[in-house]
C-alpha positions as CSV (number, residue, x, y, z in Angstrom):
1,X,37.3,127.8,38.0
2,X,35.2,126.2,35.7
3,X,35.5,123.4,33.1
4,X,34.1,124.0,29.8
5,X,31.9,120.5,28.7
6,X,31.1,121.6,25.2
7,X,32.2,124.5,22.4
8,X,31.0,125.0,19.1
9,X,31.6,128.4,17.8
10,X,29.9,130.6,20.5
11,X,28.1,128.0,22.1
12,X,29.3,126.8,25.3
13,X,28.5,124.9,28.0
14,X,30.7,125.0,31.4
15,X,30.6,123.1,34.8
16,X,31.6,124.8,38.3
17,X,31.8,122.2,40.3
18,X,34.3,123.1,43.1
19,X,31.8,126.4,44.4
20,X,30.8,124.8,47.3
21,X,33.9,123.3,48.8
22,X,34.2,125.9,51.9
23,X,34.6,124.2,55.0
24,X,33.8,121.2,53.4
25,X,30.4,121.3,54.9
26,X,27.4,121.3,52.0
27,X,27.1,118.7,49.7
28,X,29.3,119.0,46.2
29,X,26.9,120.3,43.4
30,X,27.5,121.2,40.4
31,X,26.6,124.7,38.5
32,X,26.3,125.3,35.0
33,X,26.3,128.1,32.7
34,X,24.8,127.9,29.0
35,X,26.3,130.7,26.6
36,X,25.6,131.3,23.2
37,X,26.7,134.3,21.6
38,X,26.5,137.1,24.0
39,X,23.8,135.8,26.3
40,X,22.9,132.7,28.2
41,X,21.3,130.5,30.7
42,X,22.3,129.5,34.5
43,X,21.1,126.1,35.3
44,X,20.6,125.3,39.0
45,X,22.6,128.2,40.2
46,X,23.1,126.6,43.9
47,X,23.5,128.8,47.0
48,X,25.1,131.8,48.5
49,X,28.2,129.9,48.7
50,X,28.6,129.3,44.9
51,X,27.2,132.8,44.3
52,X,30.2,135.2,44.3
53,X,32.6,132.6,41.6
54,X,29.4,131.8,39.3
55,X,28.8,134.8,39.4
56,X,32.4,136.4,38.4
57,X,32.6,133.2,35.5
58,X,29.5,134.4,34.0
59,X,30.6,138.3,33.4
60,X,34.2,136.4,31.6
61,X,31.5,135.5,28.8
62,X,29.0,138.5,29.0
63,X,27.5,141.3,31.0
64,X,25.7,140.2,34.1
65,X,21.9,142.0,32.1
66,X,22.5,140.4,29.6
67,X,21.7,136.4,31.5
68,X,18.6,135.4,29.5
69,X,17.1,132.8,32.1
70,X,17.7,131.4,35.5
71,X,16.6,127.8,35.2
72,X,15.5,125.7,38.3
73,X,15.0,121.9,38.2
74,X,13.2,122.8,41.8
75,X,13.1,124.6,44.8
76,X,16.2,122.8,47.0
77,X,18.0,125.0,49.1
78,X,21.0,123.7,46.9
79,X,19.6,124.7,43.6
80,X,18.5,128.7,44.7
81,X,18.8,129.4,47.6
82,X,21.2,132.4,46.2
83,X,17.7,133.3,43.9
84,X,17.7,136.6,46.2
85,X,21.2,137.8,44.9
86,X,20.9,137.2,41.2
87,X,17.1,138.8,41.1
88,X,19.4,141.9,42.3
89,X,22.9,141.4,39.8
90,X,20.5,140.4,36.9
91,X,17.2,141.1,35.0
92,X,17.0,137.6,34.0
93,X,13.6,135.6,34.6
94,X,13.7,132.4,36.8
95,X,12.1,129.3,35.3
96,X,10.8,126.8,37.7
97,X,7.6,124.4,38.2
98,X,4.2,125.8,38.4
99,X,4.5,123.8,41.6
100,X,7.1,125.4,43.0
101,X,6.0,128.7,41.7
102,X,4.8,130.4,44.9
103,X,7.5,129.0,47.1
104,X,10.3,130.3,45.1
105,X,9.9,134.1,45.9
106,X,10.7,132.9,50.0
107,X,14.1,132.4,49.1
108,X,13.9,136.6,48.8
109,X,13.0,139.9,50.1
110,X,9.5,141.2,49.5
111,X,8.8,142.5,46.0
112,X,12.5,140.7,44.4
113,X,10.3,138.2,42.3
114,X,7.7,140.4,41.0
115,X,6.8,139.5,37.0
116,X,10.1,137.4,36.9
117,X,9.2,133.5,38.3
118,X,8.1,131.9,34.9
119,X,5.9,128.9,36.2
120,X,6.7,125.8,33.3
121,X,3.6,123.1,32.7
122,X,3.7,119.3,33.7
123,X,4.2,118.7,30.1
124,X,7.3,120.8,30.4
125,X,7.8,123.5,27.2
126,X,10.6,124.1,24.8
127,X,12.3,127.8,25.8
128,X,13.3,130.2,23.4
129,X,15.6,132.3,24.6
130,X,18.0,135.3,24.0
131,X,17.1,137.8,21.1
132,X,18.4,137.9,17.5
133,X,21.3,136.0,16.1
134,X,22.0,135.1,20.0
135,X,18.7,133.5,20.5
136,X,19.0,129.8,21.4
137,X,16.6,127.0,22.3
138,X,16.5,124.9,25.5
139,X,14.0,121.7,26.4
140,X,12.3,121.5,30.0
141,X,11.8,117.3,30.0
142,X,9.1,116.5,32.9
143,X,11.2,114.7,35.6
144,X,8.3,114.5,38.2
145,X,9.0,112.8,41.0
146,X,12.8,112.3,40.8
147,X,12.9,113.3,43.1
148,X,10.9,116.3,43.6
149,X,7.3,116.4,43.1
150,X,7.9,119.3,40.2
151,X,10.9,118.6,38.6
152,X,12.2,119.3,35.5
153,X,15.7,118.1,33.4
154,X,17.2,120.6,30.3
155,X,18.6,119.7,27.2
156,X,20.4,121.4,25.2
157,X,19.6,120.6,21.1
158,X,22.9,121.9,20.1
159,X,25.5,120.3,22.3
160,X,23.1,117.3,23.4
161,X,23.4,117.5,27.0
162,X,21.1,116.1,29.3
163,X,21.1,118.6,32.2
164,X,19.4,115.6,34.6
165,X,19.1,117.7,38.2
166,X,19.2,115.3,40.9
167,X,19.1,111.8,38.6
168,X,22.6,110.5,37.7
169,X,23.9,112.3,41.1
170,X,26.8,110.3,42.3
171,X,28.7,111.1,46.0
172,X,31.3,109.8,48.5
173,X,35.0,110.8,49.1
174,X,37.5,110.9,46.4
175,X,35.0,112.1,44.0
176,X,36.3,114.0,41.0
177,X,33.3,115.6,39.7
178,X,35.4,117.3,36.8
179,X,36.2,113.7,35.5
180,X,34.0,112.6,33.2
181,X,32.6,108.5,33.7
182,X,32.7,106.6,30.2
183,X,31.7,103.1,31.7
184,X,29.3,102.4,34.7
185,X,29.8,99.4,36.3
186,X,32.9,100.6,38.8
187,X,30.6,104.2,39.3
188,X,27.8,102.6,40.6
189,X,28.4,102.2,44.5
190,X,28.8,106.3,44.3
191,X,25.3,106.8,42.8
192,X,23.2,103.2,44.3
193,X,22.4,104.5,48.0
194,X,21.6,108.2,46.8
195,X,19.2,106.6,43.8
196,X,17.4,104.4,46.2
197,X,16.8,106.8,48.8
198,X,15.9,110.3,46.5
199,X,14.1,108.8,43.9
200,X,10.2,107.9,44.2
201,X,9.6,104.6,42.4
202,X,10.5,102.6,39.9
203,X,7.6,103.2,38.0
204,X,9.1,106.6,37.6
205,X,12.1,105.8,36.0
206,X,10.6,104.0,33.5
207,X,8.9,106.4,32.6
208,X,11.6,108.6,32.5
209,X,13.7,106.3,30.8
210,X,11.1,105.8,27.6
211,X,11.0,109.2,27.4
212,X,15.0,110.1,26.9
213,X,15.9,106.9,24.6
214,X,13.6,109.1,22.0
215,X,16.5,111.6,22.4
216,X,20.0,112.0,20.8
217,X,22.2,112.1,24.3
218,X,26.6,112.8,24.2
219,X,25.9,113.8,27.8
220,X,24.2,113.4,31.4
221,X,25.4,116.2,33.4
222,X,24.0,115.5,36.5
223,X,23.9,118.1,39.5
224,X,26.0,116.3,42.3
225,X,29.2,114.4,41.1
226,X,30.9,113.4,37.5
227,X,29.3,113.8,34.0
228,X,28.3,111.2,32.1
229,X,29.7,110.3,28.7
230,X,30.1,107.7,26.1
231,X,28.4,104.1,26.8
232,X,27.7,105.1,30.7
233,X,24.8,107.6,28.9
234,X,23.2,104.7,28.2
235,X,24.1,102.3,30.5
236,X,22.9,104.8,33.1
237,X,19.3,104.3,31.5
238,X,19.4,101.1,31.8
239,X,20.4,100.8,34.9
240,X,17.8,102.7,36.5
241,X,14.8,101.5,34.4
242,X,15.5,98.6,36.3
243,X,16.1,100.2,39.6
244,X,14.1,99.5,43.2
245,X,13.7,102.4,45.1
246,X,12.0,104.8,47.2
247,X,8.5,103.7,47.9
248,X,9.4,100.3,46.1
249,X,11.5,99.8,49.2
250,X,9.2,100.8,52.0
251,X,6.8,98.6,54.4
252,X,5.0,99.3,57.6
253,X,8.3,98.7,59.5
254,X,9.0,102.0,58.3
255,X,6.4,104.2,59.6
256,X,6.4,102.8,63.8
257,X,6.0,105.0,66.6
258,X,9.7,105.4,68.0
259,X,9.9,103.6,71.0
């Protein structure tokens, strides 16, 4: 059910990435679960259809009250639109843009969000979370902009996993999300029309690119497609530091009247 992308003692990080495969209808995305001792962190915990599974795999690892933090990169129907059922299952807090702050609580019934969405700074903000000797650390990077206009990525300090969101997705039949990409070059066709299309400019990347080669990266564990491992971490940051896209690729041939 799931696939576990890192252990160390009681510090775990696992994938589901087949919780949206009904009728074959949504787009693949991937969950992820972040345990350390007897708590943890859901990252981008998708919608109703990956509820019921995600849900099940947490409680192998511990109690549903004890979930320490519901993390949101943003608001995409894909990333919580199932933000309703866990406000109910769990007492956890959701962390999400100050952007998307106010928008978040119309994914539930009146009252379900009350003193629990946690709005996180542009600057993003290092988390501590859990209590006592389960208490663990997690870093919201600013990823403005790719693609959403509050966006944030999450690493983990201990396994050094780049939890990127929508940057590094890749798509297209045949995909085998569980298989982890060690070299670029043959994965790029999966990720080139998605990049050019969701991300915002290549001014962006850039930026976002400066900011990660500060960090020490083993993984990008994007939210659509395969993991990224090995020399494709860093070819991936090369790759789209050099990247058109978005408004790099749009003219006034773009924005006509329809005849």
């Amino acid at each position: 059910m799931s696939i576990e992308l890192f252990r160390q003692g009681r510090h775990v990080c696992a994938m589901f990435s087949r919780l949206g495969d009904e009728g074959g209808d949504a787009v693949q995305s991937n969950q992820f679960l972040l345990v350390n001792g007897d708590t943890g962190a859901i990252l981008d915990p998708g919608g109703n259809i990956a509820y019921h599974q995600l849900y099940l795999g947490m409680s192998a690892f511990f109690p549903p009250h004890k979930l320490a933090a519901i993390l949101a990169s943003h608001a995409d129907p894909d990333i919580i639109a199932s933000l309703d059922r866990w406000m109910t299952a769990t007492e956890a807090p959701v962390y999400i843009s100050r952007l998307w702050e106010r928008f978040a609580p119309h994914f539930c019934k009146p009252g379900k969000t009350l003193g629990r969405v946690v709005g996180l700074p542009d600057a993003g903000q290092r988390l501590r979370l859990g209590t006592g000797d389960d208490r663990f650390e997690l870093w919201a990077l600013p990823a403005h902009f790719l693609h959403a206009e509050g966006n944030f990525q999450f690493y983990d300090p201990v396994s050094r996993i780049l939890f990127s969101g929508d940057l590094g997705a890749s798509l297209g039949g045949g995909l085998n999300p569980e298989q982890s990409v060690t070299s670029l070059a043959a994965h790029i066709p999966r990720m080139e029309g998605f990049h050019r299309r969701y991300m915002v400019s290549n001014k962006v990347l850039r930026l976002w690119a400066a900011m990660v080669r500060q960090l020490d990266i083993q993984m990008i564990a994007p939210q659509h497609g395969s993991p990224m491992v090995g020399a494709a971490v860093h070819e991936f940051i090369d790759w789209v530091e050099q990247l058109e896209c978005g408004v790099d690729l749009f003219g006034a041939e773009n924005y006509r009247v329809p005849g």
